[in-house]
C-alpha positions in Angstrom: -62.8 29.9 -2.3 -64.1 33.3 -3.3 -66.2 34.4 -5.9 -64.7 35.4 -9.4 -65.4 38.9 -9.6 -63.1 39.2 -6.6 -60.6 36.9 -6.6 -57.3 38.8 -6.1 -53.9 37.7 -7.2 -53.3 36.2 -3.3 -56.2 34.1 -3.9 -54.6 33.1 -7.8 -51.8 32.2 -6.1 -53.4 30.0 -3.2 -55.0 28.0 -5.9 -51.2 27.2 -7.8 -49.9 26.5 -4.2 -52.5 24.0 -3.2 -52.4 21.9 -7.0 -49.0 22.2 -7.1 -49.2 20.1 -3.4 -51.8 17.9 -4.9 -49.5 17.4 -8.2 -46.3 17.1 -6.3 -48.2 13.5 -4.0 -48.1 12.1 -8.2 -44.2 11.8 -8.9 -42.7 11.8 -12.2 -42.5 7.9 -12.6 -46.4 8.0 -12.2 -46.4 9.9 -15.8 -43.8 7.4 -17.3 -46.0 4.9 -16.2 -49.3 5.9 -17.9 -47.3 7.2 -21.1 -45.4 3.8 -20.8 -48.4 1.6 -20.6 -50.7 4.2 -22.2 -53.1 4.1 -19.5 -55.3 6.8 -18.2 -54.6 8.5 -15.2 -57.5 7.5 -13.0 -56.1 8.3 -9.6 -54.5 11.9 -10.9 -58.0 12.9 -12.3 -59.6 11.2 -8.6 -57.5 13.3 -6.6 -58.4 16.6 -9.3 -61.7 15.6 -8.7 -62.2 15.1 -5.0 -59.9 18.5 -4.6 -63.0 20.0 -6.3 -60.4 21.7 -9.0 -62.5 20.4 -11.7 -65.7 22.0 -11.0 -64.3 25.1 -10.4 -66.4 26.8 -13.0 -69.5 25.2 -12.0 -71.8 27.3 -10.0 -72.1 27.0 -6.1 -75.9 26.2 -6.0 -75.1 23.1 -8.2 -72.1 22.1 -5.7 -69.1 23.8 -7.8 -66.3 26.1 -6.4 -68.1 29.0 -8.4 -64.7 30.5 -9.8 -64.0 32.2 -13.1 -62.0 31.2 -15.9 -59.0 33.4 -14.7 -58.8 30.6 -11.5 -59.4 27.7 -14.0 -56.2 28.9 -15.9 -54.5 29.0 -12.9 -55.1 25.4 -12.1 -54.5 24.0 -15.3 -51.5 26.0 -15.6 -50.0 24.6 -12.2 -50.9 21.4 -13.5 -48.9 21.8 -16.8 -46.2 23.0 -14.9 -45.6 20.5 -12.3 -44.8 17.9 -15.6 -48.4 16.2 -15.2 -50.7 16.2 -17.7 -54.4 17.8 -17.4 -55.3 16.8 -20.9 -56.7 13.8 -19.5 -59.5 15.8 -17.7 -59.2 19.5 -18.7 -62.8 19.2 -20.7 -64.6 18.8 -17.3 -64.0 22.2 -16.5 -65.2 23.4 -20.1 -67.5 21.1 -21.7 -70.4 21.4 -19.2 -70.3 25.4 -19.5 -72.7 24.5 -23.0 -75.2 22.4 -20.3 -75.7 25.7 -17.7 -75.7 28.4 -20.2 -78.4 26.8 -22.3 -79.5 23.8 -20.7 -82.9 23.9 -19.1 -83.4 24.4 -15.5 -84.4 20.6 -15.3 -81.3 19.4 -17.3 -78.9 21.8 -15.0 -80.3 20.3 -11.9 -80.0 16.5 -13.3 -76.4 16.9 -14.7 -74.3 19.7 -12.7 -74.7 18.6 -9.1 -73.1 14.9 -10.3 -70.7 16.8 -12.3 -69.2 19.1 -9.4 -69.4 15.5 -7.3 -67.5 13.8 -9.7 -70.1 10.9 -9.7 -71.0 11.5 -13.3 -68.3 12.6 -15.8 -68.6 14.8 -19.1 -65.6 14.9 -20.8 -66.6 13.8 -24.6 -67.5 16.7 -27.3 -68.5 14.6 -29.8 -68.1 17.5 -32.9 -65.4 17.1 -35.7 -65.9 14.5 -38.3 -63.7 12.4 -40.9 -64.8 14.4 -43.6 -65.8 17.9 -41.8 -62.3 18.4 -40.2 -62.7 22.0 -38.5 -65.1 23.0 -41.0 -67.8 22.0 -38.3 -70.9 23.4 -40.7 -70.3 20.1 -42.9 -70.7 17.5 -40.8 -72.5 14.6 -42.1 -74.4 13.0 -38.6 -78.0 13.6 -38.4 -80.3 13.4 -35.6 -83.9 12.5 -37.0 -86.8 13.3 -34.9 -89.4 10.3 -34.5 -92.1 11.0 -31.6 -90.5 11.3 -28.0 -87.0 10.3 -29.6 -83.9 11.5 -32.1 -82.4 8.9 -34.1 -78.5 9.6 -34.4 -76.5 8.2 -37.4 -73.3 8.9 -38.5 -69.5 9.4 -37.2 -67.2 11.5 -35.6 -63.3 11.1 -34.7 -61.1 12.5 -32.3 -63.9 12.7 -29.9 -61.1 12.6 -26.7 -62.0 10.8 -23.3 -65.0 8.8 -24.2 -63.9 5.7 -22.9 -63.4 7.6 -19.9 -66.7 9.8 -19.8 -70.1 8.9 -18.6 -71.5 11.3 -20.8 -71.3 13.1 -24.0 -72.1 16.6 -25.3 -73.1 15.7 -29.6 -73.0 18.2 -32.3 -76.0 16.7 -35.4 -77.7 17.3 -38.1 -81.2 18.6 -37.8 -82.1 20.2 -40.6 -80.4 18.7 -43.8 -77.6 21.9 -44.5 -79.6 22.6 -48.2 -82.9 23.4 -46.4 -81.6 26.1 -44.2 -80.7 29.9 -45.1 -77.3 30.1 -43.0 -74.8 27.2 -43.4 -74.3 27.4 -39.7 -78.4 26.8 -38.9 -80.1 23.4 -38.6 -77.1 21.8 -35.6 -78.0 21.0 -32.4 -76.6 19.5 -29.6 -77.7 16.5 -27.4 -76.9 15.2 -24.1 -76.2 11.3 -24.9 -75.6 9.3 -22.1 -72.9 7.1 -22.8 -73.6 4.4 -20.4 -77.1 3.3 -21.8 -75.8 4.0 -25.7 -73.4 1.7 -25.6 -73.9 -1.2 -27.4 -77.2 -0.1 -28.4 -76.6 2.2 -31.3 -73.1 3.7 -29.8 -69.9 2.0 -30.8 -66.2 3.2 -29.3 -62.7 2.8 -31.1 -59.6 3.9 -29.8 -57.1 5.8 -31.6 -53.2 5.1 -31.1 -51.2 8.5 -31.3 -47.9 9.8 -31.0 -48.9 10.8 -27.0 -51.1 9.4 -24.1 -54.1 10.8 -25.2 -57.4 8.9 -24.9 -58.8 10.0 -28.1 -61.2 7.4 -30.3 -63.4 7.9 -33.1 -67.0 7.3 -32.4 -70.1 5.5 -34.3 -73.8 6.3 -34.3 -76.0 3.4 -36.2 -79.8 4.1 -34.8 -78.7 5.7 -31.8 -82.1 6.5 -30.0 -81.7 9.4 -27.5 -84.5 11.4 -26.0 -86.4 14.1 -27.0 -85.8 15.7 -23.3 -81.8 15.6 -23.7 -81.6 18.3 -26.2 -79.8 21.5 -25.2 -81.8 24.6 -25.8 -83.5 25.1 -29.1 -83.4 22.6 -32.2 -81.5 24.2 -35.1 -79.5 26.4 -33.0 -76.6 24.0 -31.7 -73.4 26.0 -33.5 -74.4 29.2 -31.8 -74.2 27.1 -28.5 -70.7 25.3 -28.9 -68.9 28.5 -30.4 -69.7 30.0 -26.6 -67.7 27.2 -24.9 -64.9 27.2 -27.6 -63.5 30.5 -26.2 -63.1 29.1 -22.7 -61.7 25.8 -24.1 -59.0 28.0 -26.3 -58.2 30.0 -23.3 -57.5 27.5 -20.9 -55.4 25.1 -22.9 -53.4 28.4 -23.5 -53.1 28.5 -20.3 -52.0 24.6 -20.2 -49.4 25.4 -22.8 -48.0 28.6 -20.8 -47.8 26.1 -17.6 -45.6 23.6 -20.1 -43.6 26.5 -21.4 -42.4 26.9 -17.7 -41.8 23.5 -17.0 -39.5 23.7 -20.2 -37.7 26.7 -19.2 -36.9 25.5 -15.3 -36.2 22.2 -16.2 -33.6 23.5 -19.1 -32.3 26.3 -16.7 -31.4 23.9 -13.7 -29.7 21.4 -16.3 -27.8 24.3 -17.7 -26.7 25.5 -14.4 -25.6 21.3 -13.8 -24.0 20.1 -15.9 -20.5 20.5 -16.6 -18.6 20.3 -20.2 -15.0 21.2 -21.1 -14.7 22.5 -16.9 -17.5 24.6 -16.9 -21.6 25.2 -16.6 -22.9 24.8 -20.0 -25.4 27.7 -18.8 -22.1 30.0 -18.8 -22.5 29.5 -22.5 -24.0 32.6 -24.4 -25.3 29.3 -27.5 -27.3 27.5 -24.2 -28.3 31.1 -22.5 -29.9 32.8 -25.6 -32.3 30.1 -26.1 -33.4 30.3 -22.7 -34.0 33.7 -22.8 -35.8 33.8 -25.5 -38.3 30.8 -25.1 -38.8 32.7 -21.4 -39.2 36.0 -23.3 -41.9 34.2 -25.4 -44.1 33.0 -22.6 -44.1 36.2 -20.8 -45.4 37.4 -23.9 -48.2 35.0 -24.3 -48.7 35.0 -20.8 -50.2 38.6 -20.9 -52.0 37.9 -23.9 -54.0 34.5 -21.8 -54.4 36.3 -18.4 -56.4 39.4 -20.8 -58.4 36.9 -22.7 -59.2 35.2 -19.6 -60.3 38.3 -17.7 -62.3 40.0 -20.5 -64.8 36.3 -20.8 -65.1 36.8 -17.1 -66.3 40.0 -17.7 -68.6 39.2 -19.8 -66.8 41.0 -22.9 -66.3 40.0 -26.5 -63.2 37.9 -26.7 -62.9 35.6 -29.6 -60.1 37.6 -31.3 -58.0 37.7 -27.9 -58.8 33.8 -27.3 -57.6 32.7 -30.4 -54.6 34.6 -30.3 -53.9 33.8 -26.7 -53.9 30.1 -27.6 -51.8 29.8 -30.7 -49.4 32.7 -29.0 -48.9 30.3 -25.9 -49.0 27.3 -28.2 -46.0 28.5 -30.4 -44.2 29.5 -26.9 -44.6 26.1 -24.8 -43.5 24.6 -28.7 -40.0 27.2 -28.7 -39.4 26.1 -25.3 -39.4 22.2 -25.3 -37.9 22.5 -28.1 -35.5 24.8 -26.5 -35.3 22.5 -23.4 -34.4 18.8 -25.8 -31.7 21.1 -27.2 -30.5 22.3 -24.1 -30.5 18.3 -22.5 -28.3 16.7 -25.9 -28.7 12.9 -25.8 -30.5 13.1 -22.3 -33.1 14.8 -24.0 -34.3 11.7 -25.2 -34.2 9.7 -22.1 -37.5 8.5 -20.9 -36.0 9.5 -17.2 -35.7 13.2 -17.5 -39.3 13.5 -19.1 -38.4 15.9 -21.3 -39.5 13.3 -24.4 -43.1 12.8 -23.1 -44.0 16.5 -22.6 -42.1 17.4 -25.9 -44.6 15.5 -27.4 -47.5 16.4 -25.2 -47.0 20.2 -26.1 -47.1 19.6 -29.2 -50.7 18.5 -30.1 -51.4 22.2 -29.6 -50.3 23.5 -32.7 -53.0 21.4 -34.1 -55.4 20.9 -31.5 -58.2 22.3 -30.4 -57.8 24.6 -33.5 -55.4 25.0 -36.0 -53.0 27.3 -35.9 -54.0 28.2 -40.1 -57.3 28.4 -38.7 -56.5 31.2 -36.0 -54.8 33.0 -38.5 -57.2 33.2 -41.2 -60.4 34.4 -38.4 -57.7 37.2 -37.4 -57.2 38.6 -41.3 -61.0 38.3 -41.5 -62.5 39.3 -38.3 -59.6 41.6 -36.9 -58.1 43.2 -40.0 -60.9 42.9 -42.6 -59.2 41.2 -45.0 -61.6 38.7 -47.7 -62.5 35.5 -46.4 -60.4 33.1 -47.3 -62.6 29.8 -46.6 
């Protein structure tokens, strides 16, 4: 694979050509079955895994493919768009960029090289809490310093793919938020091995939703993790997970603009299909307009993910095109399934066309991993210098 500064849009499309092969050996029925029997797709992320997709980002000296975030897309995107699902395993390729841009050279060489393997798994951000929401400078767990230890107490929900994740990346309490200058000092972050916590201070429960989404809410009573598993400097743990946000925004834009796709083809085929009163309903300027705007609508976004993507692998500023990239591609995977279940009538809702499972799957991304309000209001501040409104 080549390196990310050149990769040229042959080598883009190499990568879609060689997931979409690897997506195409896990048929349709494979994702009714797991959203069925709300199971997680073990052999999917396997075969992501072994393909070395998933530590695409990570460095070749620690055994990754050494790609940028513009290839990452493109892999998640192909995945989105073949009708699978890369939620279950999308953080892996994210969460560990916090551990190599400010974890020490020791933790880098204990963590990444398992990563890239796929022997050791990080896909649990353990951040947003009951009572915090996405107002992360509020959250209530605390990590307590005592000799060569932290002690962790507290809780946090919608931490996704713990049950599934050898390891987690935690966002605590430090420094108690009235003893520090800035609302957004005293938080750091900690490597907490999920495999030796549990049971001893770490307690899982699953949370049913709407879609197949392995998402729990997690407890901390007494937690002891060591000293030598914090990331970077004590105090200065917000700084370090508002780095890996951008990527995270960016590529589930990218997810969304691989759904929008999925939408469109699978409602343009059906309109071309199927017949009603002795003709295509396709032929049918109420069925075509949709279509043509819900593909106008990606196209849009589309050119809104691929800049974000290629200014953070330039190294440039790009919170303001991140955030609009992923509620733009959000809003357009949203206008196309819902687009596509109109297009389908009653068959929309038929397990069998799969239209109802990724009509649901598309749209935890108005909410998730930000919300859209929340988009909004950093654009009027940040962009257009309006007040804060928070």
């Amino acid at each position: 694979m080549t390196h990310e500064s050149h990769v040229t849009a042959d080598d883009l499309a190499e990568i879609r050509e060689g997931v979409a092969r690897l997506c195409a050996t896990f048929p349709m029925e494979y994702w009714r079955e797991t959203d069925r029997e709300r199971r997680y797709p073990t052999e999917f992320v396997r075969a992501l895994t072994e393909a070395g997709y998933l530590s695409a980002l990570i460095p070749e000296q620690y055994g990754g493919s050494g790609l940028g975030l513009r290839s990452a897309a493109a892999i998640l995107e192909e995945v989105q768009r073949s009708g699978a699902n890369g939620a279950a395993c999308h953080a892996q390729m994210y969460t560990m960029g916090t551990v190599l841009r400010h974890g020490s050279a020791a933790q880098k060489q204990t963590y990444l090289p398992g990563i890239a393997a796929g022997t050791l798994r990080l896909q649990a951000f353990g951040v947003t809490e009951p009572t915090a929401g996405t107002d992360t400078t509020s959250i209530r767990t605390t990590a307590v310093r005592e000799g060569d230890h932290y002690v962790v107490n507290g809780q946090k929900v919608w931490t996704s793919r713990a049950e599934h994740s050898d390891l987690m990346l935690l966002l605590a309490r430090t420094t108690p938020r009235d003893q520090v200058a800035k609302r957004t000092e005293g938080m750091s972050v900690f490597i907490v091995d999920m495999r030796e916590a549990l049971g001893r201070g770490l307690t899982i429960r699953p949370i049913r939703t709407m879609i197949n989404h392995a998402t729990t809410e997690i407890f901390f009573d007494n937690l002891r993790v060591p000293a030598s598993n914090l990331l970077g400097e004590e105090g200065r743990g917000f700084r370090y997970i508002l780095d890996g946000m951008n990527a995270e925004r960016i590529l589930i834009a990218a997810e969304c603009i691989g759904d929008a796709k999925w939408f469109i083809e699978k409602a343009r085929n059906y309109a071309r299909e199927r017949s009603v009163f002795g003709r295509p309903i396709g032929q049918n300027q109420g069925v075509q307009f949709p279509i043509a705007r819900a593909y106008m609508a990606m196209r849009a976004a589309e050119l809104m993910v691929q800049d974000a993507a290629a200014r953070y692998e330039r190294g440039e500023p790009c919170g303001p095109e991140a955030n609009m990239a992923k509620q733009l591609a959000a809003e357009a995977s949203w206008q196309a399934g819902e687009m596509c279940l109109q297009t389908h009538g009653g068959y929309g809702f038929a397990e069998e066309y799969d239209v109802e499972r990724k009509f649901r799957e598309t749209r935890l991304y108005q909410i998730a991993p930000i919300s859209t309000n929340l988009v909004l209001s950093y654009l009027a501040e940040h962009v257009l210098e309006l007040p804060r409104s928070y």
